[in-house]
VEXDREN-2710 file (C-alpha; in Angstrom, 1 decimal):
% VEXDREN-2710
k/r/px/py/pz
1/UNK/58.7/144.8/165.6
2/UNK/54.9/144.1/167.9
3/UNK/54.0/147.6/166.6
4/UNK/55.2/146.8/162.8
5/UNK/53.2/143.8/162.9
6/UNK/50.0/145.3/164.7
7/UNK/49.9/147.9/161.9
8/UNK/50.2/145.6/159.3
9/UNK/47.7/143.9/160.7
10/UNK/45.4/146.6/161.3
11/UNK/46.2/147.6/157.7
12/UNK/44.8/144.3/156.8
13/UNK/41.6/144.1/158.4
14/UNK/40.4/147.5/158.0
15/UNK/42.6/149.3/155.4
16/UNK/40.8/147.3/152.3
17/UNK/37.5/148.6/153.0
18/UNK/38.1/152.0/154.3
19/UNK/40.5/152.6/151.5
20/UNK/37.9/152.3/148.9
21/UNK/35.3/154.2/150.8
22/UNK/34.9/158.3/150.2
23/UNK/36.3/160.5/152.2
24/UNK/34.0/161.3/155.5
25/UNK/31.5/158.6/154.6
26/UNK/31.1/156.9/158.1
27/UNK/30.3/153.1/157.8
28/UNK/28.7/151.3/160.6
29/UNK/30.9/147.8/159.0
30/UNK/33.8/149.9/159.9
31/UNK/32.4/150.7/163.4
32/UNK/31.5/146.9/163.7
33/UNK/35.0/146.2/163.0
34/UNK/37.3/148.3/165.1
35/UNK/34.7/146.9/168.1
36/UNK/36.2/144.0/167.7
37/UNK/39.1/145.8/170.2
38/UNK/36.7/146.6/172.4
39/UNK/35.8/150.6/172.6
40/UNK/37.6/150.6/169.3
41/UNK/33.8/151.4/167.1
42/UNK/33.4/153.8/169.9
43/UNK/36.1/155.7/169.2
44/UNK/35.3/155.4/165.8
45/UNK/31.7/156.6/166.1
46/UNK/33.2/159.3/168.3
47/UNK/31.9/158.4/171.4
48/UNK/35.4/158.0/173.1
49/UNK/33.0/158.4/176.6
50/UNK/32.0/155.2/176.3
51/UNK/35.2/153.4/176.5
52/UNK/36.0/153.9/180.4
53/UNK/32.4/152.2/180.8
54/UNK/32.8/149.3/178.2
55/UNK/36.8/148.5/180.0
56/UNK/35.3/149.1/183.5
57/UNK/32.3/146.6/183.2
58/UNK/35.1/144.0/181.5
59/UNK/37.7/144.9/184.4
60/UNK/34.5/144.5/187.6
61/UNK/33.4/141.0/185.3
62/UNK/37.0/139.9/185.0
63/UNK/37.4/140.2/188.8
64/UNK/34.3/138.2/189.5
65/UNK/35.6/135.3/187.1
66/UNK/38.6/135.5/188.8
67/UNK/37.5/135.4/192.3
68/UNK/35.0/132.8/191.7
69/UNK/36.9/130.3/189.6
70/UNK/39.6/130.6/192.3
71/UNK/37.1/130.0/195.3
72/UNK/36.1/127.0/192.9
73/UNK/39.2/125.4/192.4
74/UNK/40.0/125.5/196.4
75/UNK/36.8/123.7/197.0
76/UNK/37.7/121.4/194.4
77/UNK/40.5/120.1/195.4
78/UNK/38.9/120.0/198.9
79/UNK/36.3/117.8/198.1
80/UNK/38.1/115.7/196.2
81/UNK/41.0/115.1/198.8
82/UNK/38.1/114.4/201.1
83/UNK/36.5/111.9/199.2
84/UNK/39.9/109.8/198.4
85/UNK/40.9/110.1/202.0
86/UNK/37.6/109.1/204.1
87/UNK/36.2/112.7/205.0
88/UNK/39.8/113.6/206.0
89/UNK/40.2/117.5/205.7
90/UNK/43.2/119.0/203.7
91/UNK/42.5/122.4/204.8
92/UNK/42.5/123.0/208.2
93/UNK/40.1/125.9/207.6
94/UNK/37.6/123.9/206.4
95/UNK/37.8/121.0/209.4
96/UNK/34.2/121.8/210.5
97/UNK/32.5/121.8/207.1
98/UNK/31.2/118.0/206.4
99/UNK/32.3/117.0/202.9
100/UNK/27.9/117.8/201.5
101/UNK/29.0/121.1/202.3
102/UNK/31.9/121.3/201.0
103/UNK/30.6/119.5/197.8
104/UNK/27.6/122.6/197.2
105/UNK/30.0/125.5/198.0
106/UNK/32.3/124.2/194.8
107/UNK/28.9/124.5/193.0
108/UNK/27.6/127.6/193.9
109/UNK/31.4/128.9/192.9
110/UNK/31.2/127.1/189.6
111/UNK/27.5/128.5/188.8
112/UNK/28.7/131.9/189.9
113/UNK/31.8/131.2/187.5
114/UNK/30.0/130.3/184.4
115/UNK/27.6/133.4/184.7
116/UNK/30.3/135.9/185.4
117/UNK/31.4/134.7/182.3
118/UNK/28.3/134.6/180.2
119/UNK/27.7/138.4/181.5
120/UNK/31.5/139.3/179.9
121/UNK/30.1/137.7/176.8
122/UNK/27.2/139.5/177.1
123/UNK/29.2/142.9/177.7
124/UNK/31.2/142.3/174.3
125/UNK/27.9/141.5/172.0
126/UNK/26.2/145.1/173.6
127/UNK/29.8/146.3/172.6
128/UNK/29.7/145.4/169.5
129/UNK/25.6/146.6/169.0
130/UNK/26.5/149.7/170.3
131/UNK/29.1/150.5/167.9
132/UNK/27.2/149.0/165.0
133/UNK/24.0/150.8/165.8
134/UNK/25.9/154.2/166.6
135/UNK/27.4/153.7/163.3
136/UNK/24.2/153.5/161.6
137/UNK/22.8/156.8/163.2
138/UNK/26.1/158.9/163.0
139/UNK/24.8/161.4/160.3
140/UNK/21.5/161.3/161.9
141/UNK/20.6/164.7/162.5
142/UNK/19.3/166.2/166.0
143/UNK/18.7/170.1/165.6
144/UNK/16.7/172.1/167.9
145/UNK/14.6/173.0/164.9
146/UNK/11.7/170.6/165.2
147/UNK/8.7/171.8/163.0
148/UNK/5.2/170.6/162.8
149/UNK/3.0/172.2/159.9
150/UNK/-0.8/171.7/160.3
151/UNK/-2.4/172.4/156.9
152/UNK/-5.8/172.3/156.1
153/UNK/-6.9/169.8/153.2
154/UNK/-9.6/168.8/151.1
155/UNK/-10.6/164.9/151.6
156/UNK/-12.5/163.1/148.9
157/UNK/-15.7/161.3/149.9
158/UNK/-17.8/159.3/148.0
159/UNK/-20.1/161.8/146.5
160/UNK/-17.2/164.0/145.4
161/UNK/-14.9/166.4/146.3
162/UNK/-16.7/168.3/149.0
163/UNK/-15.0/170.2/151.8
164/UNK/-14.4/168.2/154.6
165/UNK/-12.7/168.7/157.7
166/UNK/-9.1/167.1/157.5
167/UNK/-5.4/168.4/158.6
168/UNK/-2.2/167.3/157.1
169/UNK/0.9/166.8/158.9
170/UNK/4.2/167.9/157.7
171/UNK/7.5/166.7/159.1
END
């Protein structure tokens, strides 16, 4: 039944568009949209490579988060049973640490929390650009055969067409 209903849904949200589209024309909307699952425009643009980097980042960003926000919660609750209960410690591991310190370790933790998550929003916009830019230069070609042709040309000057000494480049 999940997989009945992803379909459909994936039917939904892509099918209109790419069902109107010709056959192996690559659209960087398209890309745009299947990034929305993260590594999905990848796979699209077919660049599957990218996707152990794009879930990695999001899996060393989500530990972070983790670790932080619970490092900020404990110091939290800490402070805050220390300041209803006259400096009285509820953690014995924390017995030495006066209550200031207590107070600036909870907001290094939350500061640390609130960029770890910034960075994993950060990590899902340069998703998104990098399938939408990828998209755009899919049928951009990169051969081996680069040529340059120098070819001599006459310039116009002001007292006619004279021979002057001018090259044209050709890409």
């Amino acid at each position: 039944m999940k997989r009945l209903l992803l379909l459909t849904l994936l039917v939904l949200t892509f099918g209109a568009k790419a069902q109107t589209s010709v056959v192996g024309e690559h659209s960087p909307d398209v890309a745009l949209r299947w990034s929305l699952i993260p590594g999905g425009g990848q796979i699209y643009n077919h660049q599957a490579w990218k996707v152990p980097i794009i879930y990695g980042a999001f899996a060393g960003v989500g530990y972070f988060i983790y670790d932080n926000y619970k490092a900020m919660r404990l110091f939290k609750n800490e402070y805050l049973y220390r300041v209803n209960n006259d400096d009285q410690p509820q953690n014995a591991d924390y017995a030495g640490y006066p209550t200031s310190n207590i107070l600036e370790l909870y907001n290094s933790y939350n500061h640390n929390f609130q960029l770890m998550v910034v960075i994993a929003v950060g990590i899902y916009g340069l998703n998104l650009l990098d399938a939408y830019v990828f998209g755009h230069l899919f049928d951009f070609s990169i051969d081996d055969d680069i040529s340059l042709n120098l070819i001599p040309s006459m310039q116009p000057t002001l007292a006619g067409w004279y021979p002057t000494i001018g090259v044209g480049l050709t890409f």
